[in-house]
C-alpha positions as CSV (number, residue, x, y, z in Angstrom):
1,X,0.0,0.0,0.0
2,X,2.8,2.4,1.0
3,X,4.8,1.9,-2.3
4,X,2.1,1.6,-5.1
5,X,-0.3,4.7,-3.2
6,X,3.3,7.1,-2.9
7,X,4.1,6.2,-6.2
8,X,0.4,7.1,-7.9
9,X,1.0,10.1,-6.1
10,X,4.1,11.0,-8.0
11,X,3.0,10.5,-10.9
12,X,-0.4,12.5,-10.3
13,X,1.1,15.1,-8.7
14,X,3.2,15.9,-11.9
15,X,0.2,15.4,-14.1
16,X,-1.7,18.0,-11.8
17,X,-2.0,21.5,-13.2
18,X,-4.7,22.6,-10.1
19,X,-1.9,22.5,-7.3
20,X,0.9,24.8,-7.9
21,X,4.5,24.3,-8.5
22,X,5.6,25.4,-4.8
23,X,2.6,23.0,-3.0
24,X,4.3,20.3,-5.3
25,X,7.8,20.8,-4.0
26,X,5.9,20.6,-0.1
27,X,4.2,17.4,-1.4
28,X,6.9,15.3,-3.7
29,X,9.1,15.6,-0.7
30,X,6.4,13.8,1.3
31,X,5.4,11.4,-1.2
32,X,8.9,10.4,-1.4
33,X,10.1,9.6,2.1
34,X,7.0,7.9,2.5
35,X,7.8,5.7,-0.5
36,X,11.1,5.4,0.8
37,X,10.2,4.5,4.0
38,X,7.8,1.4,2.2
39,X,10.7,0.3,0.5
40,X,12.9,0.1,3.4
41,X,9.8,-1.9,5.5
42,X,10.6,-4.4,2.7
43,X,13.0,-6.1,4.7
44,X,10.7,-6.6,7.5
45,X,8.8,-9.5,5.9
46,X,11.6,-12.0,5.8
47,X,12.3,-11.0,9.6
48,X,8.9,-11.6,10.3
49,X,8.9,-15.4,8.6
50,X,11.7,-16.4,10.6
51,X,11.6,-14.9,13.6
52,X,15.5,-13.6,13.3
53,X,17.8,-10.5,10.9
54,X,19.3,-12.3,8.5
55,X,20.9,-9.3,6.5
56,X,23.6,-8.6,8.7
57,X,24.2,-5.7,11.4
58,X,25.5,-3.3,8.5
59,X,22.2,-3.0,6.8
60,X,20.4,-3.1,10.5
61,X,22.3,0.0,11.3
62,X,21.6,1.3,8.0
63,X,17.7,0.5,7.7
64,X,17.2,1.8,11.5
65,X,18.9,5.4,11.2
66,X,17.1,5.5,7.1
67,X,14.2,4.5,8.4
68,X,14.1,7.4,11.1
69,X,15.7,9.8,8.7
70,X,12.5,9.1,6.5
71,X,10.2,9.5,9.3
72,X,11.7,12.9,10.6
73,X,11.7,14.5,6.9
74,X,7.6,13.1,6.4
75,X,6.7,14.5,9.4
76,X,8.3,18.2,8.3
77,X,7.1,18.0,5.2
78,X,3.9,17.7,6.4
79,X,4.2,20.6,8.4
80,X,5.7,22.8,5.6
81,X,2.7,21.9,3.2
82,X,0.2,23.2,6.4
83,X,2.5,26.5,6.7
84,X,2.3,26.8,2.8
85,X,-1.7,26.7,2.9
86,X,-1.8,28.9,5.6
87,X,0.4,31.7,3.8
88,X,-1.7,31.4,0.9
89,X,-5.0,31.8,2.1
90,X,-4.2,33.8,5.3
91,X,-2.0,36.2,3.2
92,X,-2.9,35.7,0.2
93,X,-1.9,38.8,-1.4
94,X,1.5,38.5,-0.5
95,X,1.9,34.6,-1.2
96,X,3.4,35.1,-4.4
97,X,6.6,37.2,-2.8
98,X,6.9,35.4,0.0
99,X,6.7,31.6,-0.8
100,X,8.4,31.4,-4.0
101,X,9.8,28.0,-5.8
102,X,13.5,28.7,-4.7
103,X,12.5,29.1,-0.9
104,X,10.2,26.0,-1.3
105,X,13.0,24.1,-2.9
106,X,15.8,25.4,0.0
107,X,13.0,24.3,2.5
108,X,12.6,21.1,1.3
109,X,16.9,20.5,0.6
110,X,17.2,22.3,4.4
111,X,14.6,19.7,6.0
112,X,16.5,16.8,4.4
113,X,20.2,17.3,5.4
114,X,19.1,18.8,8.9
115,X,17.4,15.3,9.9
116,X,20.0,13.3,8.0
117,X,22.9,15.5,10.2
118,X,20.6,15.0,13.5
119,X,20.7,11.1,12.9
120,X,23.9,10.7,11.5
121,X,25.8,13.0,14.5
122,X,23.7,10.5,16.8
123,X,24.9,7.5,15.6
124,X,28.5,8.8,15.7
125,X,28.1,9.6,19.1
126,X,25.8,6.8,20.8
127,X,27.6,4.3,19.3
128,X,26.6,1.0,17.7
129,X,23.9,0.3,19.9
130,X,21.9,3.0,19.0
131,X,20.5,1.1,16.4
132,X,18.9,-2.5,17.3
133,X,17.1,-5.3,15.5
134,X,13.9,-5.6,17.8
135,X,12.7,-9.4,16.8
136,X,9.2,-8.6,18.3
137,X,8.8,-5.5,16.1
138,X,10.4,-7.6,13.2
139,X,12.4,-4.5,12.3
140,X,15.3,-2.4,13.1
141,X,14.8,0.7,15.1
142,X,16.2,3.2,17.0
143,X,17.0,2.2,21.0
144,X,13.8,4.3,22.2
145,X,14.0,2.1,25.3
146,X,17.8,2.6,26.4
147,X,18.2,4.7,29.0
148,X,21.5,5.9,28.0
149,X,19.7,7.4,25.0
150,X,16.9,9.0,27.1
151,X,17.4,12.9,26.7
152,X,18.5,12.3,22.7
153,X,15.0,10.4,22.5
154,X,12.6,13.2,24.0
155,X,13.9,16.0,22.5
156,X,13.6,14.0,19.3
157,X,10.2,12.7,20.2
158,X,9.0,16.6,20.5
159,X,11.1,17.7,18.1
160,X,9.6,15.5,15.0
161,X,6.2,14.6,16.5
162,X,4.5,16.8,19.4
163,X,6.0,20.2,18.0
164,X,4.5,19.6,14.4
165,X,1.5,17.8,15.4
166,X,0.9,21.2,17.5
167,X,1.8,23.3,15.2
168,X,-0.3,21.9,12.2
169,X,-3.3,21.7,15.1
170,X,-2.9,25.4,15.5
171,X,-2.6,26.3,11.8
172,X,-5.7,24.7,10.9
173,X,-7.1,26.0,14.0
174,X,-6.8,29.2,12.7
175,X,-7.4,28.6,9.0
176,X,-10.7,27.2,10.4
177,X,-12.0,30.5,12.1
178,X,-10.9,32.6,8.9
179,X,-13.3,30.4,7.1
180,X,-15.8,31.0,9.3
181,X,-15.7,33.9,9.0
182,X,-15.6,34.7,5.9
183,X,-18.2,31.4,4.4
184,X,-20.7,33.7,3.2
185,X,-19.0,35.5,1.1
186,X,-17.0,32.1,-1.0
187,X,-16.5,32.8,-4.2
188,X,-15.1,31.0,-7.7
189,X,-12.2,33.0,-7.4
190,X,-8.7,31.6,-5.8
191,X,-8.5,34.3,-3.5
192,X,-10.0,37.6,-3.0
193,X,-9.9,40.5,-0.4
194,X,-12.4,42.4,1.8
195,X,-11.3,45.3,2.7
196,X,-7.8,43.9,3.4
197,X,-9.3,40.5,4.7
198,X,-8.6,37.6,2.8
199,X,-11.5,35.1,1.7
200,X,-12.0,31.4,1.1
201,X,-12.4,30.5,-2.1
202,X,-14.1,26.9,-2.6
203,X,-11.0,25.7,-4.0
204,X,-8.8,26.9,-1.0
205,X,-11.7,25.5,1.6
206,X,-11.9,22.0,-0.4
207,X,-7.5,22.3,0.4
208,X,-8.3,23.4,4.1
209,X,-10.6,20.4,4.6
210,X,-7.9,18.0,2.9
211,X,-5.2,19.0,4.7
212,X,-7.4,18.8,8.0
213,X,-8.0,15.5,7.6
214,X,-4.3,14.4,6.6
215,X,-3.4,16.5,9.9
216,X,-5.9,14.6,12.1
217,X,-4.7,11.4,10.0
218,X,-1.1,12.3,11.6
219,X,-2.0,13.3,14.8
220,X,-4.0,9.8,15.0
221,X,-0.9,7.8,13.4
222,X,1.6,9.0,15.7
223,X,0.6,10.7,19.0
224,X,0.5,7.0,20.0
225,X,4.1,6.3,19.3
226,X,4.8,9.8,20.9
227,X,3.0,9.4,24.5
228,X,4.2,5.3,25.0
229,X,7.9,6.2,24.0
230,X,7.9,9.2,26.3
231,X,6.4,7.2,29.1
232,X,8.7,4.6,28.7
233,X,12.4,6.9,28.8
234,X,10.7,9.7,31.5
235,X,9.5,6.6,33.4
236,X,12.1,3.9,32.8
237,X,9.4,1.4,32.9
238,X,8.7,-1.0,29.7
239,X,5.3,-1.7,28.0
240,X,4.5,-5.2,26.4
241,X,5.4,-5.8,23.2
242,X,2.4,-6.5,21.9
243,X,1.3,-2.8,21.8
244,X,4.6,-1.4,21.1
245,X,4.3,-3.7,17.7
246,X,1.1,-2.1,17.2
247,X,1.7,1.6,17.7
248,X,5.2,1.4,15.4
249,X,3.0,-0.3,12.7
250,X,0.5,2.1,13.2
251,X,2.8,5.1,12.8
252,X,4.5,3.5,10.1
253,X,0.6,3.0,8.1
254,X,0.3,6.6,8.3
255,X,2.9,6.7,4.8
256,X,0.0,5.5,3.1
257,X,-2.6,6.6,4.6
258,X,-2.5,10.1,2.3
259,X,-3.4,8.2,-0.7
260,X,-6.3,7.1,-0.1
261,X,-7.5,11.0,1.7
262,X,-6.1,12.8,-1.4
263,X,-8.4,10.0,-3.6
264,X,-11.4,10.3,-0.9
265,X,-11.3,14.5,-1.1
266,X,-10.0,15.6,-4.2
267,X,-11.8,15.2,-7.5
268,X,-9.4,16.2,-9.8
269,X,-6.7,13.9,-8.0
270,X,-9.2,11.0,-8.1
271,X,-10.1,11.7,-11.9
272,X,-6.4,11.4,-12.4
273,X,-5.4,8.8,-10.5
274,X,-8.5,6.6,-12.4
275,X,-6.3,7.6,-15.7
276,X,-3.2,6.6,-14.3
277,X,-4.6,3.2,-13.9
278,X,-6.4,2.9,-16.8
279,X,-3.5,3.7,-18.8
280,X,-1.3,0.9,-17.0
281,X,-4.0,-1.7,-18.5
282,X,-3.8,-3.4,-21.9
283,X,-6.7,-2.8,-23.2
284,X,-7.5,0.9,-22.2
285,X,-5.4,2.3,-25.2
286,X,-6.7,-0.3,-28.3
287,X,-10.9,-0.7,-27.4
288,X,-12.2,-3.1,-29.8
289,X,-15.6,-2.5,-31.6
290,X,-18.5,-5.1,-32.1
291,X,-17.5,-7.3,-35.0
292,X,-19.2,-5.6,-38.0
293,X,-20.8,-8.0,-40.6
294,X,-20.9,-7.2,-44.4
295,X,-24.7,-8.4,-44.8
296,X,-24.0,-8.7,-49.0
297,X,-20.4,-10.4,-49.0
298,X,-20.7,-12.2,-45.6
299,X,-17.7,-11.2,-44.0
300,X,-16.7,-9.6,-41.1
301,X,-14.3,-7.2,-39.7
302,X,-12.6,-5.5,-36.4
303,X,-12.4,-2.1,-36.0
304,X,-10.0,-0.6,-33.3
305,X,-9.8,3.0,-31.8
């Protein structure tokens, strides 16, 4: 589900023309960690077979700090795509100057090396075992339950789950009362003003109510993960392993989960996500008519389109 919804979303996203080139930026960087992230839970099936990491402690170190490296830059991503909305329809006549594609594009570049420096720098410094196979989680994660590793893992915890979950909580807060406000007086166009106050347009609602729902989708996925890890390193105390499985899988579903909102609450997404498909099936491009029968020579023929 992870890889084929992220990479429909790729290849809708480019075929979009309704979301602009700067929400795209925002959004491919999304779509690809959590496709990346897929890929790397790849190696979790064998794992889970046979009950033991075959692959070597090399590629567990690697998969564990990827696999959070993927996770930090989805979960900022997210959070730049709710600060982009907000700009644009909080202040919208000064979108255009202030969110432009070469700030979106140093956003994006910025998010990526900061949490690849922040895990990397961690590893250096915590040392091999910051990085275990867990055989009940069938995967190779960081050591949220070491309590050599405690401070690293809270301000982490905060830093790349309560803090954006907050923040896009607060955005869309806010986005909500201008709406509000303003719901009266939605019109066709993108964005308008009143005297100086911005309005809704249907288009920017129908983003506002999308975005809520991938927000609530997050907050859902990973508060979870969030609250038990912090208990466990604030506490010292464990929790069983049947719900820590559960809550790392569930954050882990939320890479997916967007593909199925975008399809649920955008028309134009879904009518081109249905094309995508189509096109990916044999006998979409060559339909083949009813035979047609010559009544006076008796013979028949195919017509294609």
């Amino acid at each position: 589900m992870t890889i084929s919804g992220n990479i429909l979303n790729i290849v809708v996203l480019y075929r979009l023309r309704s979301v602009s080139e700067v929400a795209k930026i925002f959004l491919l960087s999304l779509t690809f960690a959590d496709l990346f992230l897929g890929l790397l839970n790849l190696f979790s099936i064998i794992p889970a077979i046979i009950s033991s990491w075959p692959y070597g402690g090399g590629l567990c170190m690697a998969i564990g700090l990827s696999g959070s490296i993927f996770c930090g830059v989805s979960l900022l991503s997210l959070l730049s795509v709710s600060i982009d909305r907000y700009i644009a329809i909080s202040n919208p006549l000064h979108y255009i100057l202030l969110v432009t594609k070469k700030r979106a594009l140093f956003a994006v570049t910025s998010i990526w090396i900061f949490t690849f420096i922040l895990v990397t720098l961690a590893s250096i410094l915590e040392g091999k075992q910051f990085v275990i196979y867990k055989r009940d989680l069938c995967t190779c994660i960081v050591a949220f339950g070491d309590l050599q590793f405690k401070i690293f893992i809270i301000i982490t915890l905060f830093a790349f789950i309560m803090v954006p979950g907050l923040l896009m909580i607060l955005l869309y807060i806010r986005l909500f009362f201008i709406s509000r406000k303003h719901i009266r007086q939605i019109t066709e166009l993108t964005v308008s003003s009143n005297n100086g106050i911005p309005i809704v347009s249907k288009k920017e609602w129908k983003a506002i109510k999308t975005l809520f729902i991938v927000t609530g989708a997050f907050n859902i996925a990973w508060l979870p993960f969030l609250i038990v890890h912090s208990y466990m390193a604030i506490t010292n105390n464990t929790v069983n392993d049947g719900a820590l499985f559960f809550i790392l899988w569930l954050a882990l579903s939320n890479s997916w989960w967007n593909s199925l909102i975008y399809s649920a609450t955008n028309h134009a997404y879904r009518k081109n996500a249905l094309q995508v498909m189509k096109s990916m099936l044999p006998c979409y491009k060559n339909h083949v008519h009813p035979i047609n029968i010559d009544s006076d020579t008796n013979t028949f023929s195919l017509t294609q389109r």
